[in-house]
C-alpha positions in Angstrom: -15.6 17.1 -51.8 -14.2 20.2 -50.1 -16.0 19.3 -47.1 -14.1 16.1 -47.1 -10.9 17.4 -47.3 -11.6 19.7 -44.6 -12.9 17.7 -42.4 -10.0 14.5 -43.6 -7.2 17.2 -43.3 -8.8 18.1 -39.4 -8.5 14.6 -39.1 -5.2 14.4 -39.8 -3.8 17.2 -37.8 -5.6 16.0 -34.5 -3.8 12.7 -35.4 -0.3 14.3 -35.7 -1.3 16.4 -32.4 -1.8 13.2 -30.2 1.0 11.4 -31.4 3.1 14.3 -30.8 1.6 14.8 -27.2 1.9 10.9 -26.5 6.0 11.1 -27.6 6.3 14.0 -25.2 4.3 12.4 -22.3 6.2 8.8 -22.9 9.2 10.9 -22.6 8.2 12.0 -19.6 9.7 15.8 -19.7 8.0 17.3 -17.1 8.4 19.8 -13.9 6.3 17.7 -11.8 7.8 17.7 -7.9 8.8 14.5 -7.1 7.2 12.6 -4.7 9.6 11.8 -1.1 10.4 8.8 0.1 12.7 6.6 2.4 14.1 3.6 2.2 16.9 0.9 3.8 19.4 0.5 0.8 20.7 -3.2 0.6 24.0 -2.0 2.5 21.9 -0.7 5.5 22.6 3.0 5.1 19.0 5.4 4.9 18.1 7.1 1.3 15.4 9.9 1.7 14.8 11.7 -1.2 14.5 15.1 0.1 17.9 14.8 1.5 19.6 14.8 -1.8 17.6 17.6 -3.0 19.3 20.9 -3.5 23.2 18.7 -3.8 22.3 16.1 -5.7 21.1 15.2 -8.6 18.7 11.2 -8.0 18.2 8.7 -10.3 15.9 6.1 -9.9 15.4 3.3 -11.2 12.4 0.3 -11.1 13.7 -3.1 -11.6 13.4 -6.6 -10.8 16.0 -9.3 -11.3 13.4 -11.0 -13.7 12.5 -8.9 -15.9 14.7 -9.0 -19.4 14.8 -5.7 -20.1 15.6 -4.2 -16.5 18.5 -6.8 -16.8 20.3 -5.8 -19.8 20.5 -2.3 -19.0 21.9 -2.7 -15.7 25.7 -3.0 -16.8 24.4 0.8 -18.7 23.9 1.7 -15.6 27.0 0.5 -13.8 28.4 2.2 -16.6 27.0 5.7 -16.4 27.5 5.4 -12.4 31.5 5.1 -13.6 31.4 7.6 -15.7 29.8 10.2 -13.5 31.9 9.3 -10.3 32.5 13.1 -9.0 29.7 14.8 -10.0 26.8 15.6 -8.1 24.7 12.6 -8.9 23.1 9.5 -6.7 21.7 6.3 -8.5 19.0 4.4 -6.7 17.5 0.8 -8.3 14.9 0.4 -6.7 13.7 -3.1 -6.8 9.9 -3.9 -6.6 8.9 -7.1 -5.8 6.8 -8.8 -8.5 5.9 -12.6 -8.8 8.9 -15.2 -7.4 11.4 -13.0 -7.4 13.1 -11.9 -3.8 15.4 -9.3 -2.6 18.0 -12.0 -2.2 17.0 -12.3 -5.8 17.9 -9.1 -6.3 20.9 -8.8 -3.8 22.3 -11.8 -5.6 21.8 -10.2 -9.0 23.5 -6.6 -8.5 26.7 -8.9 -6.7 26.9 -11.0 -9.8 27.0 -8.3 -11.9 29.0 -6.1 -9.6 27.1 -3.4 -9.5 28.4 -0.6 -7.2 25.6 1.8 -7.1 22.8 1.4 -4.3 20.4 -0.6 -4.1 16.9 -0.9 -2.4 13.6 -2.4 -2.3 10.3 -0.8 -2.1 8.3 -2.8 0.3 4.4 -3.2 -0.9 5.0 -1.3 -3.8 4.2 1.7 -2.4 7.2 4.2 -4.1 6.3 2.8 -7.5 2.7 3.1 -6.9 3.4 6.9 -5.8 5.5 7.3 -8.6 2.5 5.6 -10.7 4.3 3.2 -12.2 2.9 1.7 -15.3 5.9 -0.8 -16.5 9.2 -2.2 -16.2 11.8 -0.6 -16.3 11.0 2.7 -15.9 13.6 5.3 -14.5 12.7 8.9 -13.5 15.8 12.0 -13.4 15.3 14.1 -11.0 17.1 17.5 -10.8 18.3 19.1 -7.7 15.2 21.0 -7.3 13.4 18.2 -6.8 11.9 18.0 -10.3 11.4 14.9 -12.2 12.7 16.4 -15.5 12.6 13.4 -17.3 11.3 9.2 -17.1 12.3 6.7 -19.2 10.5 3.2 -19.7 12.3 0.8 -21.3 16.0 -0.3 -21.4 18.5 3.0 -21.7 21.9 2.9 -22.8 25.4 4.5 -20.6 25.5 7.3 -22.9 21.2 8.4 -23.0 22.1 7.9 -19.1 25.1 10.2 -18.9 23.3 12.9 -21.1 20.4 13.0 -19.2 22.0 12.8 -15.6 24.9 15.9 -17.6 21.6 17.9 -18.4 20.4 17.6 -14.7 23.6 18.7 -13.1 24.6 20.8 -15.2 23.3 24.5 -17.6 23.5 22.3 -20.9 19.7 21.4 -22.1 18.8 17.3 -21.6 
């Protein structure tokens, strides 16, 4: 019976272990370098990643127009971008094609919704599949050193933005 209890109380603390490593890994809180990149941002002006570095705070977002929830927490977004007009901060959706859905797809979406942030797509796939991109959305801060300090996947809301993007540019903890 002891043996049980040993080995069931083992069992339960390896449990608690992974779930607690799989919380902190889906939260994505990590010094990990981000990986560079360029792109032509739906207005025609360059973004290169290690050109914001050391002013500038990035994030960046993956999204496509038909994806539910990459679409409801766009106007979070917009929102967060208002917010933190001023401070050291540049947003970047990136839009990655996937199934029917176009860059006028996903022009046409961000002027419907008036979004004011930029905008690009990532031809091939080949940001996201640097990034490793396992779903949509996902959205990685990335502090002025260059490291991705957190990554979100799923829909986020203005203020979870805000506190992260706050954290990033700032000495207060995310």
């Amino acid at each position: 019976m002891r043996l049980r209890l040993f080995f069931g109380a083992r069992l339960w603390i390896l449990a608690s272990f992974s779930i607690v490593l799989f919380t902190v890994a889906a939260c994505g809180w990590s010094a990990q370098a981000a990986r560079d990149f360029e792109v032509t941002q739906f207005d025609g002006a360059r973004f290169r990643l290690s050109e914001q570095i050391g002013s500038h705070a990035v994030v960046l977002n993956f999204w496509y127009p038909s994806c539910p929830p990459c679409r409801e927490e766009m106007p979070a977004f917009q929102q967060a971008w208002e917010d933190l007009q001023g401070e050291p901060v540049r947003f970047l959706g990136l839009f990655v094609p996937q199934g029917f859905d176009s860059e006028q797809d996903a022009r046409d979406f961000a002027d419907e919704l008036g979004l004011t942030f930029s905008f690009a797509t990532d031809r091939l796939a080949k940001i996201a599949d640097a990034y490793q991109l396992e779903a949509f959305p996902t959205t990685y801060f990335i502090d002025t050193d260059g490291k991705i300090a957190a990554t979100h996947i799923s829909r986020m809301e203005a203020d979870e933005i805000t506190r992260l993007v706050r954290g990033l540019t700032s000495d207060r903890p995310y």
